[in-house]
N, C-alpha and C positions, 0 to 999 in steps of 0.2 A: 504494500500500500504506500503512494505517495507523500511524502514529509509538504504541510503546507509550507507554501513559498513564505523565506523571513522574511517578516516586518523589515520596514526601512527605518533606520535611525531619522530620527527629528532632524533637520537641515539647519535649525539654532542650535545642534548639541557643540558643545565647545571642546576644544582639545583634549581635556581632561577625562572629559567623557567618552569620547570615540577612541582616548585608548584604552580606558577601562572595557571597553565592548570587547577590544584584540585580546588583551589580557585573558577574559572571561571565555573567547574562544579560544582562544592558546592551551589554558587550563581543560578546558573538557576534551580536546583534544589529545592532548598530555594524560591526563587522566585515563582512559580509552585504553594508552599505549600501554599503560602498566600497567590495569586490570590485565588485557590479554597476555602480556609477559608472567604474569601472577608475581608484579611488585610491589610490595608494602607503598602505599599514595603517602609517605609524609612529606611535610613543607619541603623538605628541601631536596628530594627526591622528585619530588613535581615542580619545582625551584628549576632544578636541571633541564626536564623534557620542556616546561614551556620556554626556555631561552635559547634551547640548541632547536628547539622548530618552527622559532617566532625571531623576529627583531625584538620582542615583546620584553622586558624587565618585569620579575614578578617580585612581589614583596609583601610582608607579613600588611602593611595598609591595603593594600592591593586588597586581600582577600576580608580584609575587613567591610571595605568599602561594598562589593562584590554580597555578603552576605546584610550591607545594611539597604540595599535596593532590594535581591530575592533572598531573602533569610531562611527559606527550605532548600536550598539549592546543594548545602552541604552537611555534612554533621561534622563535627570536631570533636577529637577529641587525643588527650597525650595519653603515651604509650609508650615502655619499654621499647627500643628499636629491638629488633631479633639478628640476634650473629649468622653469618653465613657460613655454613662447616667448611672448614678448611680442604683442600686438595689433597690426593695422596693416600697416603694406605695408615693414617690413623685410624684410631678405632673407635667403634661406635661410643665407648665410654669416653677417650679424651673429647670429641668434638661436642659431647653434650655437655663436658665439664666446661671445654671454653666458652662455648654458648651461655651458660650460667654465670660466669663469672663474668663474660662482656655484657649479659643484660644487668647484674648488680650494679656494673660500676655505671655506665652508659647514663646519660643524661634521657631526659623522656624526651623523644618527639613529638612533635604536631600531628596528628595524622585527618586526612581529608577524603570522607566516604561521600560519597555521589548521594542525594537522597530523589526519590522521582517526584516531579512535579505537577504531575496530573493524578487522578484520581483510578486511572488505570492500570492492576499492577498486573495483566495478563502481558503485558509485551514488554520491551527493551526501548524507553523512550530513542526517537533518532535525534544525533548532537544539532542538526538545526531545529529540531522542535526546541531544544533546550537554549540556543541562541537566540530565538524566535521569544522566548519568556523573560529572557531575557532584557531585550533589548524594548519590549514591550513595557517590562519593568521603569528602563531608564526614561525612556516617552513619557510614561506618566508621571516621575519625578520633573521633566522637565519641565512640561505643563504646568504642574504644581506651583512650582518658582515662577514662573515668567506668570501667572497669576498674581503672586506675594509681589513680586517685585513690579509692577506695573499697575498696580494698587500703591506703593510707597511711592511713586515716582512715574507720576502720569504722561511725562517727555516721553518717555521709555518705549521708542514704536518701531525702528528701525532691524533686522535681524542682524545688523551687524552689533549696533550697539545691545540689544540684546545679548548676543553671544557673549559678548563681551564683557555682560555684569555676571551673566552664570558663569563664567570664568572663575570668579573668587566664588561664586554659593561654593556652601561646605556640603559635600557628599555626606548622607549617614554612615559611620562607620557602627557594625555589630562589636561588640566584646566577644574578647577570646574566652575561652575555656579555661577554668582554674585546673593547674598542672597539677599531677597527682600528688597523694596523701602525703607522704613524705615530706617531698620536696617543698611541699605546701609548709607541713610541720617544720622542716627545718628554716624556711624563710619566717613563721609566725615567733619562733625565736628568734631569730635574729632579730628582726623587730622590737619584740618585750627587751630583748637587752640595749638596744637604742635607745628604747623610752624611756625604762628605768635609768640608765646613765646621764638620761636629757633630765630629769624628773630629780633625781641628788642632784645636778648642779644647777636646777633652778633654785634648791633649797637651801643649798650651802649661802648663794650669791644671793638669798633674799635674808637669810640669818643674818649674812657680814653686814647689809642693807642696813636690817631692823638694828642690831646693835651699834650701828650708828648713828643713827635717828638715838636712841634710847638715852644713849651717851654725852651728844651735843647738850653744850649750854642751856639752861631753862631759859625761854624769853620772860622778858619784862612782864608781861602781860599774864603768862602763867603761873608767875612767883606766888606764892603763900596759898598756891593749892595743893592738896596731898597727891604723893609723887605717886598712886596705885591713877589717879585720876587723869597728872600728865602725860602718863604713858601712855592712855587709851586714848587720849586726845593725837597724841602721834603717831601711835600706830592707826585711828582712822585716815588719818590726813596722806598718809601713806597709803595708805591700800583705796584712796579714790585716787590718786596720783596713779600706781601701777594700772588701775582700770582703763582711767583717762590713756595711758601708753599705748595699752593694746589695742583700745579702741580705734588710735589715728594710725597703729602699724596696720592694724585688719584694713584700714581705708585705703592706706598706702598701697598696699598690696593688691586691692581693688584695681586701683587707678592705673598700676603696670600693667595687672593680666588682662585689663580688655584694649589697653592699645592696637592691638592687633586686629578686635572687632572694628575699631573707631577709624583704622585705615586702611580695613573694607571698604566701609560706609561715603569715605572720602572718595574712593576710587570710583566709587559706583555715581555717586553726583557728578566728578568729574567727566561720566562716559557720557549722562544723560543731559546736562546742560554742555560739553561741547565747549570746558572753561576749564582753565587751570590757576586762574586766580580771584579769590574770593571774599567779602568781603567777613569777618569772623562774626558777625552781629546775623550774615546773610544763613549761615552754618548752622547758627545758633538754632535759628529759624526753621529753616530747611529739613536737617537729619532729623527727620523723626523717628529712627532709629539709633541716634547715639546710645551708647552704653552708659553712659554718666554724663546729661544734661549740665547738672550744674558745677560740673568742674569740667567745661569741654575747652579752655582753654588752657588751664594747665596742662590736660593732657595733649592740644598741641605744641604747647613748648615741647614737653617731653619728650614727641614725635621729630622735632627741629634738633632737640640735642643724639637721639640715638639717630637719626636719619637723617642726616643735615642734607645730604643729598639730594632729598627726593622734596622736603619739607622747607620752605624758608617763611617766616613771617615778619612780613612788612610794614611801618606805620606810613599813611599819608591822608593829607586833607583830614587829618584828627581822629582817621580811621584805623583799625587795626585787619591788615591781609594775610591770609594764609595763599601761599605760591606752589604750586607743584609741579617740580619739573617733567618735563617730559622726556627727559635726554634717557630713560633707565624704564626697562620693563619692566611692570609690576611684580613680576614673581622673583625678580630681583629685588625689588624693593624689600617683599616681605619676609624674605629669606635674612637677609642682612637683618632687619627689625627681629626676627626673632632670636640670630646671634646677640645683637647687640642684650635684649634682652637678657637673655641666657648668662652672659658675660657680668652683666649689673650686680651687685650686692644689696640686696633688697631688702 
């Protein structure tokens, strides 16, 4: 019986997407060659066949992304790799012994089973039917967006500039699989012994703290009250002070991680107004998607000091402009921004 002819890919899909399509048929492909070989399908065993039969680069996103469009498309799961018996005229007992001892020591693999995506389990789906779900998958994600995004940003009409704001949309990426028992238990130690060693010396360094508080001079103002009363008085004034800390660290911390949404959002006005300098009151206005409204100017400086390249802001006629170069592709930009990032002490 005849495979329906696959779906055409959306003609807005953007580079990101049309390779995730190759990728996806590279992988079922690949996939195919080592069922019929009767080869164990882990990451990087199916790593191998989609690269030596594709131009295609495969990578642990790659297959996340892949299961956050069709999420039944695969099952995962980690697994002891299994030893190859050795060549030669050992005997049944060593090669079972080294097999034993190479799945102890062996790290667990990823492994990726096929799962069928129809409701049919009399036959052997054929790989375009499974392209064809594919790729059907990604059409309606793209519709989705160019929906959202032409609703924030009613310019938005052209398929070029379209393409070009789904360029930065974030693909769903699925979650991996928690790797097995062990491994797991040995990491949840590691862990508790982090915490615990983070946890005494937050306590040591808040003792040294308190007992300096405790110790300084009485003020003027607290003289001739009993010293059980001073203390509580300093130790409250103290413990709203550490609150007050955490509170503008958590903020701070805020204001770095969404940098990176915030020049999206930049990118995507720059595609649909057809402007690369702006006025910061127009921004203000405009993103109605910022991440944090009311510190969207700090977080353009911030974006000027880790990006000065891409970012400059300008005062004139009493105004304040935000400039974006154009000399630098975007996926350069955001690349650098998240080194830069990465590199900050935060």
């Amino acid at each position: 019986m005849a495979s329906t002819p696959i779906a055409a890919l959306d003609e807005r899909a953007p580079e990101t997407l049309k390779a995730l399509v190759g990728v996806f048929s590279a992988l079922e492909f690949g996939l195919s060659s080592l069922a019929l070989y009767q080869h164990t399908p882990d990451f990087e065993t199916a790593k191998r066949a989609v690269e030596s039969s594709s131009q295609c680069q495969f990578t642990l996103d790659h297959l996340r992304q892949i299961l956050g469009l069709l999420p039944t498309a695969y099952r995962l799961a980690w697994s002891r790799p299994t030893a190859h018996a050795r060549r030669g005229k050992s005997s049944a007992a060593d090669v079972a012994a080294d097999a034993n001892n190479a799945a102890a020591d062996a790290e667990p693999v990823l492994v990726i089973r096929r799962q069928p995506l129809s409701d049919s389990v009399d036959r052997v789906e054929p790989l375009g039917d499974r392209i064809q779900a594919f790729v059907s998958r990604v059409n309606a994600f793209i519709a989705a967006q160019v929906e959202e995004l032409t609703t924030d940003m009613p310019g938005l009409e052209s398929d070029e500039d379209v393409r070009a704001a789904l360029e930065i949309s974030e693909i769903p990426r699925a979650e991996l699989p928690e790797s097995d028992a062990s491994l797991a238990e040995h990491q949840r130690r590691r862990l508790n012994e982090l915490a615990d060693r983070g946890r005494a010396e937050d306590e040591n360094a808040m003792k040294d703290d308190e007992d300096a508080v405790l110790n300084a001079p009485i003020p003027a103002a607290l003289e001739g009250l009993p010293r059980w009363l001073i203390d509580k008085v300093r130790r409250n004034e103290r413990q709203a002070q550490r609150v007050a800390k955490r509170s503008d660290d958590a903020q701070r911390q805020r204001v770095y991680a969404t940098l990176p949404q915030l020049s999206d959002q930049l990118q995507s006005y720059a595609i649909v107004t057809r402007k690369h300098i702006f006025p910061i009151a127009e921004l203000r206005a405009n993103l109605r998607r910022a991440p944090l409204k009311d510190r969207l100017e700090e977080q353009l400086q911030l974006l000027e000091t880790l990006v000065p390249f891409w970012v400059t802001i300008r005062c004139s006629d009493g105004q304040e402009y935000v400039k974006l170069s154009k000399a630098h592709k975007y996926n350069v930009v955001k690349a650098e921004l998240k080194r830069a990032l990465a590199a900050s002490t935060l």
